[in-house]
N, C-alpha and C positions, 0 to 999 in steps of 0.2 A: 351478697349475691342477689342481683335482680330477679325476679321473676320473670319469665318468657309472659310479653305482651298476648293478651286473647283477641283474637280477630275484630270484638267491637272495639277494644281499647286500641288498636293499631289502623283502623280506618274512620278516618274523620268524615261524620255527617256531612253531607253538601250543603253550602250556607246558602241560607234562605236569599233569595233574590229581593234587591232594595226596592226595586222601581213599586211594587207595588204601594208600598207606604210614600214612595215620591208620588205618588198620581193622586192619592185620600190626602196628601198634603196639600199638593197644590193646586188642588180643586175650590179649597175654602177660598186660598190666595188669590185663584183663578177673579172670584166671586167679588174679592176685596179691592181689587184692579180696577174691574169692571165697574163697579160703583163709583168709584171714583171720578170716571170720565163718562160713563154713561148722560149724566145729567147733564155735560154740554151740550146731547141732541134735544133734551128733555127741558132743556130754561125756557123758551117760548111758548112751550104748552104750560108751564108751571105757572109764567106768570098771567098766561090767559086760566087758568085754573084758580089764581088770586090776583082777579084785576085791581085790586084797592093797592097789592104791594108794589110797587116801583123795581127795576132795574137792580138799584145797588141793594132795596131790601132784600130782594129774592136772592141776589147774590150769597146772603148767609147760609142759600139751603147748601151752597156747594161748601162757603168758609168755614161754618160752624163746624162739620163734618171734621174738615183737613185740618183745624188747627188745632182742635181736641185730641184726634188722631194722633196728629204731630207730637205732640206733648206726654199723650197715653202711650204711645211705641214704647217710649227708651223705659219708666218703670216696666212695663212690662217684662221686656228683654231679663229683665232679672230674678221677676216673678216666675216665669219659667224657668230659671235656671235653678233655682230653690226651691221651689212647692211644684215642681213638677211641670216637664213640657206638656205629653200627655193632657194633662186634668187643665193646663192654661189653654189649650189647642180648643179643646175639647167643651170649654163652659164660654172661649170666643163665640165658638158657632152659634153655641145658642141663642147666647145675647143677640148676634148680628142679626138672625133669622127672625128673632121673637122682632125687633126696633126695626128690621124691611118691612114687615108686616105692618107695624105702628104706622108707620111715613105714609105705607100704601092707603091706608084708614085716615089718613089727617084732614081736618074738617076745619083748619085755619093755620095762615103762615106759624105762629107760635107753636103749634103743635106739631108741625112738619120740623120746623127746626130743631126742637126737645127731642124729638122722635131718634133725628140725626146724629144727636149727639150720642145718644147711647148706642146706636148702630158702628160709632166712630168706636167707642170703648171696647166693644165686641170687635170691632176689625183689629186692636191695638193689642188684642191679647193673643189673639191668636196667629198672628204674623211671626212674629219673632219665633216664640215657640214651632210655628210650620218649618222655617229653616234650619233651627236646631235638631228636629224632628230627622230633617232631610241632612243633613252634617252626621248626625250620630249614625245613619242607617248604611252611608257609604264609608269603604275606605278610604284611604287617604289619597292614594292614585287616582280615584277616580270624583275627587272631592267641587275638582274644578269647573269639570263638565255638569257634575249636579247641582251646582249654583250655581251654573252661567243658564241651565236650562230650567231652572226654579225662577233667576231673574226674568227669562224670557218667557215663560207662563204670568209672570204679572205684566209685564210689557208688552206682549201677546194681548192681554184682555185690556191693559188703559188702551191700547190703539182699537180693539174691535171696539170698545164700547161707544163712542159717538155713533157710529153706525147700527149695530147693534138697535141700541138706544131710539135711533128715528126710527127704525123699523118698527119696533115696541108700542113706541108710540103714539104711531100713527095709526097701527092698527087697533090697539087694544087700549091707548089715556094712558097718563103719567103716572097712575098707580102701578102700571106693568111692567116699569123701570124700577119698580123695588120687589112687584110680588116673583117676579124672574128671578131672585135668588133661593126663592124656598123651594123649590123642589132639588136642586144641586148642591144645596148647602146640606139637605135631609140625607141626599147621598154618603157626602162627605162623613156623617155623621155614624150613616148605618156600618160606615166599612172602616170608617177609624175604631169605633167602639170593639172589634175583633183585630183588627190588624196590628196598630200603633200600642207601645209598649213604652212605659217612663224609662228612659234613656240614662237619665241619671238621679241617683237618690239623693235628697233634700239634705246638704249637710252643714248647711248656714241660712238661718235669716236675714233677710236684707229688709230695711227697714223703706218704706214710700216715702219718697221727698215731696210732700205735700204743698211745702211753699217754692221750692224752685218750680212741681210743675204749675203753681196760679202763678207764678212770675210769668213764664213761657207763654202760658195760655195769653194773659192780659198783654204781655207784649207784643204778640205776633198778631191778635186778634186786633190791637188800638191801632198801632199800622196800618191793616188793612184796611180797617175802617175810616182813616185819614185818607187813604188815598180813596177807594169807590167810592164818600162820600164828598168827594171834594170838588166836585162839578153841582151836588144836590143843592135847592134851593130850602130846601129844610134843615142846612145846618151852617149856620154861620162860620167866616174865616176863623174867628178867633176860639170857637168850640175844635173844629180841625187841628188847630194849632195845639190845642190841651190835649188832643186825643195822640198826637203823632209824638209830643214831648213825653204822653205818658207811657207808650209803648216805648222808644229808647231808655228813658229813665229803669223800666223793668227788664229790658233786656239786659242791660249795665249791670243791675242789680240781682238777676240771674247769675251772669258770671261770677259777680264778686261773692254769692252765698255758696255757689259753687264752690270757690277756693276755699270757706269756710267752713261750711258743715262738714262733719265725719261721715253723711251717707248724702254726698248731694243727687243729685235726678240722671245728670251727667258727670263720668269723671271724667274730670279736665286733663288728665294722665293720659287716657289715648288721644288725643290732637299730639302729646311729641313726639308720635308715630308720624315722623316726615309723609307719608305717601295716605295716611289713615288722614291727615291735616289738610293735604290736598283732594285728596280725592271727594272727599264731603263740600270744598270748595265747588270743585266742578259737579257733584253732585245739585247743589245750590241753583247755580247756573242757568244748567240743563232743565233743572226741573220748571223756570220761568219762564222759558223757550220753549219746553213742551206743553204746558201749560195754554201759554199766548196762543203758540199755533195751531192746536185742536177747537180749544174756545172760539177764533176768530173764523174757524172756517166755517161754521156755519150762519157764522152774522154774513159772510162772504156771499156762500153760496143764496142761502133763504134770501136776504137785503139787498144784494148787487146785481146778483144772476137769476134771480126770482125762481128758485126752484124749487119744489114744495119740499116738505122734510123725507117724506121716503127717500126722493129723487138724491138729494144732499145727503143723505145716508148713504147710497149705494156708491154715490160718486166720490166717497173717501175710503172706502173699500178696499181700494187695490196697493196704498202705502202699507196699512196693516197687516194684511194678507202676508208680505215682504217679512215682517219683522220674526215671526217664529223660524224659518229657514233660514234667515242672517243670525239670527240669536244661536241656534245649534248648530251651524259651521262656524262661526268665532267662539262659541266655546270649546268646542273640540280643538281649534287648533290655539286659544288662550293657553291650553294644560303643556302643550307646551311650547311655547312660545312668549306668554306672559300677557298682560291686558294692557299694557300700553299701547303698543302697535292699533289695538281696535278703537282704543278709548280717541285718541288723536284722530285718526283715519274717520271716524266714525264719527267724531265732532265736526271737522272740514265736510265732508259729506253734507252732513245738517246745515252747514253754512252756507254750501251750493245749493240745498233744496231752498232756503229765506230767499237767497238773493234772488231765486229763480220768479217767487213767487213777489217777490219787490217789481220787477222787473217788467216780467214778459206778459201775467195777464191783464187784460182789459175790464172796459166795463160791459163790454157785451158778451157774451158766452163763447166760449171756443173751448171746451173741454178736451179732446183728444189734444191737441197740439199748445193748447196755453196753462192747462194745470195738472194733465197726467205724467206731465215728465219731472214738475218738481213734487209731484206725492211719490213717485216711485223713488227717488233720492231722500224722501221724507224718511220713507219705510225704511229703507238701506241705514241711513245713519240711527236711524234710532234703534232698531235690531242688532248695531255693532256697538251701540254704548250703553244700552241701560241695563241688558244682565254683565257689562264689563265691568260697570261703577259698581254696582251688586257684588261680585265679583272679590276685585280689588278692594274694595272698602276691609274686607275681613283677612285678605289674603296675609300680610305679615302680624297682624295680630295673635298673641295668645292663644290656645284654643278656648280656655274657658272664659276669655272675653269675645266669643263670637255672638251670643247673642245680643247682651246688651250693645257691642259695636256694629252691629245690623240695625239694630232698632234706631241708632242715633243718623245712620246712614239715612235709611228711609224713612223717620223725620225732617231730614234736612232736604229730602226729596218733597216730601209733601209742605214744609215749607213754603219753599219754592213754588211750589202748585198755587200757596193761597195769595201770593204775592202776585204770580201772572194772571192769577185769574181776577184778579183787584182791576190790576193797571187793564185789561182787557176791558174790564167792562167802566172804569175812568173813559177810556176814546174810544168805546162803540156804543156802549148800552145804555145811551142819552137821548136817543132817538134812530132816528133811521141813517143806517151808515150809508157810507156814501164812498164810492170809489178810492177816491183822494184820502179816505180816513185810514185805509191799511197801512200805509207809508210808514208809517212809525212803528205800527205791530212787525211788518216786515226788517224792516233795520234795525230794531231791539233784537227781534230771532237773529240777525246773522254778529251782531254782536256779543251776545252769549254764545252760541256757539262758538267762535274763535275762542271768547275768555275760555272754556269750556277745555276747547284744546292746547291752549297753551297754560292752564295748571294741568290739567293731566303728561305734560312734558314732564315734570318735576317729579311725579310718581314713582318707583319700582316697583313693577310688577311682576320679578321673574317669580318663576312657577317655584312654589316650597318645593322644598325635600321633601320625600315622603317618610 
């Protein structure tokens, strides 16, 4: 015979409402966004900040960042799933904040770029674990919209940050493009330290693939370096040549230890997830499209249209502005509807903003009528694909491969960033651009973007069961 239920035991507490552990999330993420594209308003005072460094050198301040990044994501991903989201979330910040500070302090290119890299480590840790953080706090209904609106809080901040970014720096020097993360990061930190609770208890170690991530690093970074160096008059064809052989040689060599090690950096397992295999494709893609296009618009505007950096900051405003209110209407109707429709639609879009900007403006200014109609279709497609790829990248996966299959995602995003932002400064930032020089930046963007929407064809992305 049961006992008759007592009033506490027959009325269940009211669960605690998620969002507030979404907002201390994705405040850090906010932050890690931010940084990321802040510094394409920020290259021209950097390199007037170190007149000795050239073009492709300074370019490191942005590479060194995203390829470390790149590479420090995917362990990651696993380091919180084992020792703890919480404690990985939680010792990101600090890093990031302690190495903004460094950068902000740097007293020579070498030390600006050291600086960066540990800022990159600190953003790698606590990314991954931010999203797990934000998965574990919602149900499963409502799982869709809280990753389509965690993607659009980082896609939110890569679009404000060029803008952003000029304002910073115009007002206050290129140190305010990194000391602008310490007071929101401190936030993040006072309100996670009471709110955010370890999600799941540590019930395996996972061991660091130490040689797959210096394969990764040296592959991605020797590319790079073939390419933005490959106009310099400092390094010879046949050095280029060794540098670009030895980056495929390690990416090759990446895979193949992947297949072999018992704990490689990436499992090779989730690519036979048909839609997990595509979507990190158009992930790819996308990311050297969004990439080229933020980069290049202020070689556009400052070089072609001579406009001073405030001015060029305010006048990329209104695309970004766009992308948080297309991010939260395509995730609300992704949960049910699925992410392909956005991912395609959302690609084409992007394709009509390149062409637009291939096309219609000059060399003389005409702002309202020749470059506000393709940033507003800039906005639009990029608010419909980048929390979709976010999104879909984890949507049929496992659940307890969500983090590490996030982290590989947005690797393969940032990827992609170091590769546009290589070939960017290959055809502009060799001297003074000139009209005729976007042609190519313009038709690569609408290039990717179609590849972009025609792997996303391949996808499924109907919404899980709950």
């Amino acid at each position: 015979m049961h006992a008759p239920a007592t009033p506490a035991a027959s009325t269940a507490a009211p669960a605690a409402s998620p969002w507030p552990v979404f907002w201390v999330a994705s405040i850090a993420v906010f932050l890690v966004s931010l940084d990321s594209t802040m510094l394409y308003a920020a290259f021209g005072a950097l390199r007037a900040g170190f007149p000795e460094a050239s073009a492709a050198d300074m370019s490191w301040v942005l590479n060194a960042y995203t390829v470390v990044f790149a590479a420090m994501l995917i362990p990651s991903g696993g380091l919180a799933d084992t020792h703890g989201r919480k404690r990985m979330f939680m010792g990101g910040v600090v890093l990031f904040l302690a190495a903004s500070a460094a950068c902000g302090l740097a007293g020579s290119e070498g030390w600006l770029i050291a600086a960066r890299v540990l800022q990159a480590v600190g953003a790698a840790l606590l990314t991954p674990a931010s999203l797990s953080i934000v998965l574990a706090a919602f149900p499963a209904s409502q799982r869709a919209v809280a990753v389509s609106l965690w993607g659009a809080v980082g896609g939110l901040a890569a679009a404000v940050g060029p803008s952003l970014g000029a304002f910073v720096v115009d007002v206050a020097g290129w140190p305010w493009a990194f000391y602008i993360n310490l007071p929101l990061g401190a936030l993040s930190l006072w309100f996670g330290a009471g709110l955010l609770k370890e999600s799941v208890k540590p019930d395996a170690r996972r061991r660091v693939d130490g040689v797959g991530m210096a394969l990764l690093i040296v592959g991605v970074g020797a590319l790079a370096l073939a390419i933005v160096q490959s106009e310099s008059p400092a390094w010879a064809r046949s050095e280029l040549i060794v540098a670009a052989a030895i980056g495929i040689v390690s990416l090759v060599a990446f895979v193949l230890w992947a297949r072999a090690t018992p704990h490689p950096l990436v499992d090779l397992a989730l690519f036979r997830h048909r839609t997990y295999r595509y979507v990190n494709l158009a992930t790819l893609s996308f990311g050297i499209a969004f990439a080229m296009m933020f980069f290049a618009f202020f070689f556009y505007m400052t070089g072609v249209w001579h406009y001073s950096l405030p001015r060029a900051g305010l006048a990329v405003t209104p695309g970004p502005l766009l992308v948080m209110p297309t991010a939260i209407l395509t995730g609300r109707l992704a949960a049910r509807l699925g992410h392909r429709p956005f991912l395609v639609g959302g690609s084409l879009v992007y394709a009509a903003s390149g062409l637009w900007f291939l096309l219609v403006p000059g060399a003389e200014p005409a702002y309202l009528s020749q470059w506000l109609p393709g940033l507003m279709l800039s906005g639009i497609g990029v608010g419909m694909v980048l929390p979709s790829l976010s999104g879909a990248a984890v949507n049929r996966l496992p659940a307890q491969h969500y983090a590490v299959g996030s982290a590989v995602n947005q690797a393969t995003r940032q990827i992609g960033g170091v590769l546009g932002v290589a070939v960017t400064v290959l055809l502009l930032g060799q001297g003074v651009a000139r009209h005729d020089d976007f042609s190519p930046i313009y038709a690569g963007h609408v290039g990717l973007a179609l590849l972009t929407a025609l792997l996303c064809l391949a996808v499924d992305t109907r919404p899980r069961a709950a």
